[in-house]
C-alpha positions, -999 to 999 in steps of 0.1 A, spaced: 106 -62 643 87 -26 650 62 -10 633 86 18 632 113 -6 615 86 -14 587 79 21 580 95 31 552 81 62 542 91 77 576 124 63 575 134 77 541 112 108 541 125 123 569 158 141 560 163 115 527 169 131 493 148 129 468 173 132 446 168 107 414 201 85 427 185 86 460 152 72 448 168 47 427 195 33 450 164 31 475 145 12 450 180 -12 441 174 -24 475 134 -27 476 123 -65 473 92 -48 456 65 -60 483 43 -33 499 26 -38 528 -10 -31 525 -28 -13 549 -52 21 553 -23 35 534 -29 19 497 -68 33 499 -62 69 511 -34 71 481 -62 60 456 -59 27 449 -90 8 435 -95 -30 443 -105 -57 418 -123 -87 429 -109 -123 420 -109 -123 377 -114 -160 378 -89 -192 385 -58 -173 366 -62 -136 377 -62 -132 415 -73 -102 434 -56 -70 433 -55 -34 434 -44 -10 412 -34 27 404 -31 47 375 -8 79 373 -6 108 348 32 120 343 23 147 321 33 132 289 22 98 297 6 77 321 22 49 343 2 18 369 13 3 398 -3 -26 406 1 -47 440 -9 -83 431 -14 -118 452 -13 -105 488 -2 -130 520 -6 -127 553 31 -129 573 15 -135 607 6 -167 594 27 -199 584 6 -200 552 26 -179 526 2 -166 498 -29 -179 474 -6 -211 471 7 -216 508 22 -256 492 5 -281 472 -21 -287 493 -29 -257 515 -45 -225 505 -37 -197 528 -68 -173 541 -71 -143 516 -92 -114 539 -100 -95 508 -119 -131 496 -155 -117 500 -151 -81 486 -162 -69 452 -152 -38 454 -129 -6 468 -152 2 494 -152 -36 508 -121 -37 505 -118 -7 525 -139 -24 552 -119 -53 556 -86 -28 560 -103 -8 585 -116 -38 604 -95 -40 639 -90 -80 633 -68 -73 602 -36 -73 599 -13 -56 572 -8 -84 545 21 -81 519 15 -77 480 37 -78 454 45 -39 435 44 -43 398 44 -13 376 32 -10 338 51 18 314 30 18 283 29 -17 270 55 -30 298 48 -47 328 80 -44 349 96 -52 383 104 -23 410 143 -34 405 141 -29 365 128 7 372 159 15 394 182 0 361 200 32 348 190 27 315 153 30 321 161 61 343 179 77 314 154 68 289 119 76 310 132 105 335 97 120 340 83 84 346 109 72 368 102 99 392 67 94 395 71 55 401 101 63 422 80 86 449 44 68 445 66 34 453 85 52 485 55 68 497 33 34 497 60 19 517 79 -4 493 104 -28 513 134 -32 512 148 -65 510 166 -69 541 137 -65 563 108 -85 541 91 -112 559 94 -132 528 128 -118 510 155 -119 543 147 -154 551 
């Protein structure tokens, strides 16, 4: 598969509405991985070591909607080069996180920038308020009707990171 298949922000960027059924039946069919890459740091994302045995790695993003304030956060990244899928590849074999060293966004952006990595896929989860949701629960017409101003923000931060859509994930069209 081509980079320009992965590429979702060109594909539905170019020529796509942006209409609010447009975004959500774009994000119906996202599996909610995003593919890390140089992308995630130059949209402002901040990176957070390893919290311990339960809280892996991840990087976050919060966003103002005027009114209130939403996060995306991509957690538990894999590498889909590798037969190793995740922190938790099977029940004996732990995958090779890149990001294991860093501390921060700024290692974090080393080890992006570094020509022997690879994009790695992490999983999109976004917080409204108290609620920690899926990308498909924020495509559901009812939380659309209730959170317009929030839905739209979610909708075009998820579409320009790159969300996939299921179809073409490494780990979702198997």
């Amino acid at each position: 598969m081509g980079a320009e298949e992965h590429d979702i922000v060109a594909r539905v960027t170019s020529g796509a509405s942006n209409s609010t059924g447009a975004l959500a039946a774009h994000l119906g069919q996202a599996c909610g991985h995003v593919i890390v890459n140089s992308r995630v740091i130059q949209q402002g994302y901040r990176f957070h070591a390893e919290l311990g045995d339960e809280i892996p790695a991840f990087f976050n993003r919060r966003i103002s909607t005027g009114s209130s304030s939403v996060a995306i956060t991509l957690q538990s990244g894999f590498d889909p080069e590798t037969a190793a899928r995740g922190p938790f590849a099977s029940d004996d074999c732990w995958s090779t996180d890149p990001f294991d060293g860093c501390r921060n966004t700024a290692d974090a952006r080393l080890v992006i920038e570094n020509h022997d990595y690879h994009a790695s896929l992490w999983l999109a989860k976004v917080t409204v308020g108290l609620d920690l949701m899926d990308v498909a629960q924020v495509a559901a017409p009812l939380f659309i009707a209730r959170h317009p101003n929030e839905f739209r923000v979610i909708a075009e931060e998820l579409v320009a990171l790159g969300v996939v859509l299921g179809h073409v994930c490494p780990l979702c069209s198997d």
